[in-house]
Every structure is written in structure tokens, then in C-alpha cells.
C-alpha positions in Angstrom: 164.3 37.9 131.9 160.3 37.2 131.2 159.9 36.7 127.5 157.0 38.1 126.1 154.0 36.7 125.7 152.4 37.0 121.9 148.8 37.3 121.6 147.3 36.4 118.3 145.0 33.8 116.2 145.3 32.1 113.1 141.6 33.4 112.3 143.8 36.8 110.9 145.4 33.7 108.2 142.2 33.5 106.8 141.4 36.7 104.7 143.5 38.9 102.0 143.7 39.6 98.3 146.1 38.0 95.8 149.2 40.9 95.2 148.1 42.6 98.5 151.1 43.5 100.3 149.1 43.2 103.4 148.6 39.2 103.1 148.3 36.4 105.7 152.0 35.3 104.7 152.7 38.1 107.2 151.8 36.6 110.6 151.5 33.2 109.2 155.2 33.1 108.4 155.8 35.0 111.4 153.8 32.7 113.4 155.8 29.3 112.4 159.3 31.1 112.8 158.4 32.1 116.2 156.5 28.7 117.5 159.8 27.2 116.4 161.9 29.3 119.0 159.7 28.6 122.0 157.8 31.7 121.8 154.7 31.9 124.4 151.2 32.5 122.4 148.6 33.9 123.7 144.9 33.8 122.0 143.5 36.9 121.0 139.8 37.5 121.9 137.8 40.2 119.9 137.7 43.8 121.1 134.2 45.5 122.6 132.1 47.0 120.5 132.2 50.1 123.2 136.0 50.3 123.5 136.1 50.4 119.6 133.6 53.7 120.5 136.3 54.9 122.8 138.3 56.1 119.8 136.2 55.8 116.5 133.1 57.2 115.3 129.8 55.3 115.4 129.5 56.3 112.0 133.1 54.8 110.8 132.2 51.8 113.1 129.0 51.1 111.0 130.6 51.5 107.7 132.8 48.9 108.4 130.2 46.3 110.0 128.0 46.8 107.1 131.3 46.3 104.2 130.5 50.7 103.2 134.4 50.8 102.6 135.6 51.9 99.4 139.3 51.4 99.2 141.4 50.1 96.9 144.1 49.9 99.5 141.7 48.6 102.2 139.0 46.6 101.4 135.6 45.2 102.4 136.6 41.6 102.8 133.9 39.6 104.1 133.8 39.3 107.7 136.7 42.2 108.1 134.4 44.1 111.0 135.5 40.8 113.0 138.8 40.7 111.7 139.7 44.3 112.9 137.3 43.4 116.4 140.4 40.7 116.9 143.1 42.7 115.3 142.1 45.8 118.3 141.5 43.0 121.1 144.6 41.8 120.5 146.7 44.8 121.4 144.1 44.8 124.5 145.1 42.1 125.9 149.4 42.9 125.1 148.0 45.6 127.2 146.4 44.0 130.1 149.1 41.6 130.2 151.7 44.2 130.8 149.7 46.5 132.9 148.1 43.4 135.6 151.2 42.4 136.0 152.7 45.8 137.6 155.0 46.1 134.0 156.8 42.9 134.6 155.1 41.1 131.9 156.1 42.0 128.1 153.5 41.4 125.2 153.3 42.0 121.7 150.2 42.0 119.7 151.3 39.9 116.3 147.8 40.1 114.3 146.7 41.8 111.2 144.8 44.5 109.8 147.7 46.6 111.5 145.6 50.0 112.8 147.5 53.5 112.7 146.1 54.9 109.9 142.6 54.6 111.2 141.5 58.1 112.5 138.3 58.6 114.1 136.2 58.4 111.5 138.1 57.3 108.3 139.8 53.7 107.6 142.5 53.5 105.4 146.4 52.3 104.5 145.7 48.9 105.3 144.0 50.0 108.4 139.9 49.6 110.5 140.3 50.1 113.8 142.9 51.6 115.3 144.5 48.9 117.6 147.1 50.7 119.8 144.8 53.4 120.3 142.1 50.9 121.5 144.4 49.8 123.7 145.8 53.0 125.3 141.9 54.4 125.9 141.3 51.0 127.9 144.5 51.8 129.9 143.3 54.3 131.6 140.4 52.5 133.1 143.2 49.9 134.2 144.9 52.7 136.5 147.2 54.2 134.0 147.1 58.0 134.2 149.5 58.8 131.4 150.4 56.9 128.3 153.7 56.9 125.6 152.8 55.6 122.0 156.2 55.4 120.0 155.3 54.5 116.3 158.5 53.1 114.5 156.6 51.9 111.1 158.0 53.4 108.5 154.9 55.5 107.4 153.3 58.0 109.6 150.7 56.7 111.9 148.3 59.5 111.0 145.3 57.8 112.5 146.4 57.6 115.9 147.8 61.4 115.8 144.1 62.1 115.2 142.7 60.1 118.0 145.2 61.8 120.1 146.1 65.4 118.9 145.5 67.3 122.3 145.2 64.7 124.4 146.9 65.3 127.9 146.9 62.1 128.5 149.1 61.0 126.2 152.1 61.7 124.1 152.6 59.8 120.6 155.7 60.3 118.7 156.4 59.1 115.5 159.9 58.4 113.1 158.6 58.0 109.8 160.0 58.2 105.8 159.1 61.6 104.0 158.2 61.6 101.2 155.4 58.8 101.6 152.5 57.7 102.1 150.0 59.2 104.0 152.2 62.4 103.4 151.5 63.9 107.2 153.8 64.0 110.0 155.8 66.4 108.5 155.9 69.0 111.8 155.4 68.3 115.5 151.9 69.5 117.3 151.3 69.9 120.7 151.5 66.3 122.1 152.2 64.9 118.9 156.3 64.6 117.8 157.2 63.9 114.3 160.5 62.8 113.3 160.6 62.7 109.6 163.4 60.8 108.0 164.5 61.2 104.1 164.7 57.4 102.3 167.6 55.9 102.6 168.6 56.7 106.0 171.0 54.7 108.0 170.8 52.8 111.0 173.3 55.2 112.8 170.7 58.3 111.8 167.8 56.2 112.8 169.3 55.4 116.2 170.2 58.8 116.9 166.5 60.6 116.0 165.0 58.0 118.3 167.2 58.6 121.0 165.7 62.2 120.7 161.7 60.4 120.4 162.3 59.0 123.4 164.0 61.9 125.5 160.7 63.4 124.5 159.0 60.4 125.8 160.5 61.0 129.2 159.8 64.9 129.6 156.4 63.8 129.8 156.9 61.1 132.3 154.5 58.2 131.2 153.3 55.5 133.2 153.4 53.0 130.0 154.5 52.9 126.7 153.2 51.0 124.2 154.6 51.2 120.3 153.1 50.7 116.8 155.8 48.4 115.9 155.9 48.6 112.3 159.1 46.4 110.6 159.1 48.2 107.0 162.0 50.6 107.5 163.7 47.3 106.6 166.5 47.9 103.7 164.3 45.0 101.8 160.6 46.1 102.4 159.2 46.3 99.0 157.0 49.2 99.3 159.2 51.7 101.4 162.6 52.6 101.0 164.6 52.7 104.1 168.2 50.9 105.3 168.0 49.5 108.7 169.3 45.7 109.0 167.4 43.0 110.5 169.4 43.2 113.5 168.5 46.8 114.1 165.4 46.5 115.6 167.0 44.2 118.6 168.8 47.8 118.9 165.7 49.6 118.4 164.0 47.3 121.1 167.0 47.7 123.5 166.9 51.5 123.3 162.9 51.4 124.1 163.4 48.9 127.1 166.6 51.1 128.6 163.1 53.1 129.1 163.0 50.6 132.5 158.3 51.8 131.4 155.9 49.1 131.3 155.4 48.6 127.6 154.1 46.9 125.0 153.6 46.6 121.5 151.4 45.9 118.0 152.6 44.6 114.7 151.8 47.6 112.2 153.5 47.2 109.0 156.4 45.5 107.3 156.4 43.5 104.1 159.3 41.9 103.1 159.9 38.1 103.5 162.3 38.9 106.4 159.6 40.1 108.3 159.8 36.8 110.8 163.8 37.7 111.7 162.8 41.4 112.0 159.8 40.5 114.9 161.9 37.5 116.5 164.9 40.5 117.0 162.4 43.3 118.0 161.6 40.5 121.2 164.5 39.6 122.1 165.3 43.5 122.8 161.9 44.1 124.2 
């Protein structure tokens, strides 16, 4: 078995707030625990100005280069337009790994900001640019013809639903914790499948509603799928309130892979100290 290749750079250590639960600890941490397994990095190079166009507004685009972003939950750290540039390239090149290589290849994008709450023209939840959106739209200039997004973060990747809502290209489904935030994702919508969970839910009910995500998946007979790989359904995550184990997402990863798709995947959320075990797992299924 290949072992996937990581793509990220220590340049996403280098900005944050003190308290923000969104802090360089995340992949830092993550970073060291993996280098000390033998994990196979990969630098991340910044994402194109008009592939960022592919799926966001100018006008979004230009707020963000210029620091117009006013949100307490997002904010305009210097130098963040480049930040989220390498935080989108990133899941590019998990991408173009995994496509060039005829699906052999696995990659996983581990950077930060994380992206699915970016719509096309609003920023928010942590989020710029939406990453595995970025990615997808450049897949289809790479020969794919129909793309799977599977979003297992624990809050509902309402950004990318907006990029995608009616896209026949693509089918995104998402298992997410109601109530919380952004409070969507409450129904399914054409090409867009929501699994809402209640807090608290078990691995064994978690297992079972995504074993129904990705039968979904497979009506619509992708070519790849890629997944918003978001690690804060954890029991410990401090801002959610969910029960999976840290071994669950070598389950969750297993389930994806028995898939036999190309795929890849982008770190979204997940906040607890536990995080590095959660990611290292979520490979080692993948």
C-alpha cells in the first residue's frame, strides 16, 4: 500500500490569535507527530489567483487581499490573502497528486485556514478561500468529468454547498452536528445531501449515516472523491460536542477507501489536543 503523501508548509505556523481555537498548534503539532512516523511531506505552493476566481467572487477575492474582513471569528491577519493562496494550493496539489497518478497515489492537504465555510462571496467560520472547492474546479481541467466531496467536519460545510448547489458535476454530501454553527444543512437539495446528526452521537450511529453518504456517493458514479476532512466530531473537541474515539476515523477512512475512487483529502476542522492521533488514523485508513 502507497502511503499518502502530505502536502503542507510551516509558513501556515506563522499566523493566529492568542485563545483562537483555530491556532498554529494545529498543524504544528500535527506536523512533528507525523514527521516522527515516516510520513512523506510534500511542500505546498500558493494557489492561482484565477483558480481562486473559479469558485469565489472577485469581489470576496479583493476584500480579503486588501484585509476588508470584519470577523471576529475570522480575521484580517496580516498577510492572510497569502496564507489562504497556500491553504487552497495545497489541496491542489493533494489533488494533482492523486489524479496524475491514475488514483494510485493518496494525498492529504494538512494546512490551515481550513476552507468550507467560504461561499462565493462571503468568508467566514475560520474560513477565506474555499480549499476543496479550489481543488475540485481544477479537476475538471485535469480530465475528471464528475467529482464526490464528502465533508466529515463536524459543522456543516455551508460554503462549498454554495459553490456547488446545482452543479452537475458534482455531488457534496455532508454529516454534520445540529444544532450548531453555521445552523444550515438541515435538508438535502438537489446535489447536495445533508446528514444531520443530534450531539452526542455514537460511533455506531455515525458509521451507519455514512454508510448511507456514501451509497449516495455511488448513485452518482464519481470519477474522484475528495473529502473536507474535519477531526472535531472527536468526544474531546472543545467547541463541538460529539463522541467518536480517536480510532474511529481509521474506520471512517476505511469505509471511504472500500470506495476503491481516486481520493483525496483537506484538513478542515478539529481542535482538541488529540488532533495529531485523529489525522495519523484518518491515513492509515485512507
Amino acid at each position: 500500500m502507497r502511503t499518502p503523501k502530505i502536502i503542507t508548509s510551516k509558513k501556515c505556523w506563522n499566523y493566529g490569535t492568542e485563545g483562537h481555537p483555530e491556532s498554529p498548534s494545529r498543524v504544528r503539532e500535527s506536523y512533528k507527530y507525523l514527521e516522527s512516523r515516516g510520513c512523506c511531506f510534500v511542500e505546498a505552493v500558493e494557489c492561482g489567483k484565477p483558480d481562486i476566481l473559479k469558485v469565489h467572487a472577485e469581489r470576496l477575492v479583493k476584500e480579503i487581499e486588501s484585509g476588508n474582513i470584519f470577523d471576529n471569528d475570522t480575521p484580517a491577519y496580516p498577510g492572510i490573502y497569502n496564507h489562504a493562496l497556500l491553504s487552497a494550493g495545497a489541496a491542489v496539489k493533494a489533488m494533482e497528486i492523486c489524479i496524475n497518478s491514475g488514483g494510485k497515489d493518496r494525498a492529504f492537504s494538512l494546512m490551515r485556514p481550513p476552507g468550507h465555510h467560504a461561499g462565493r462571496e462571503t468568508a467566514g467560520g475560520f474560513c477565506y478561500f474555499n480549499n476543496i472547492a479550489a481543488a475540485v474546479k481544477k479537476s475538471f481541467s485535469a480530465g475528471v468529468s464528475k467529482a464526490a466531496i464528502l465533508d466529515i467536519d463536524c459543522h456543516h460545510g455551508n460554503g462549498t454547498q454554495d459553490i456547488f448547489m446545482g452543479d452537475k458535476k458534482v455531488i457534496f454530501a455532508s454529516l454534520h452536528q445540529v444544532p450548531l454553527y453555521p445552523g444550515t444543512g438541515l435538508s438535502s437539495e438537489k446535489n447536495c445531501f445533508n446528514f444531520p446528526l443530534p450531539p452526542h452521537t455514537s460511533e455506531k450511529k455515525y458509521l451507519e449515516t455514512l454508510e448511507n453518504a456514501i451509497s449516495e456517493i455511488m448513485k452518482f458514479k464519481p470519477e474522484a472523491l475528495c473529502v473536507s476532512a474535519g477531526f472535531d466530531t472527536y468526544k474531546k473537541d472543545p467547541i463541538t460536542q460529539m463522541s467518536l474515539e480517536k480510532e474511529t476515523y481509521k474506520k471512517i477512512a476505511k469505509m471511504i477507501s472500500s470506495t476503491n475512487l481516486p481520493r483525496y483529502a483537506a484538513l478542515e476542522g478539529g481542535y482538541s489536543e488529540d488532533l495529531p492521533e485523529c489525522i495519523y488514523n484518518f491515513l492509515n485508513g485512507f
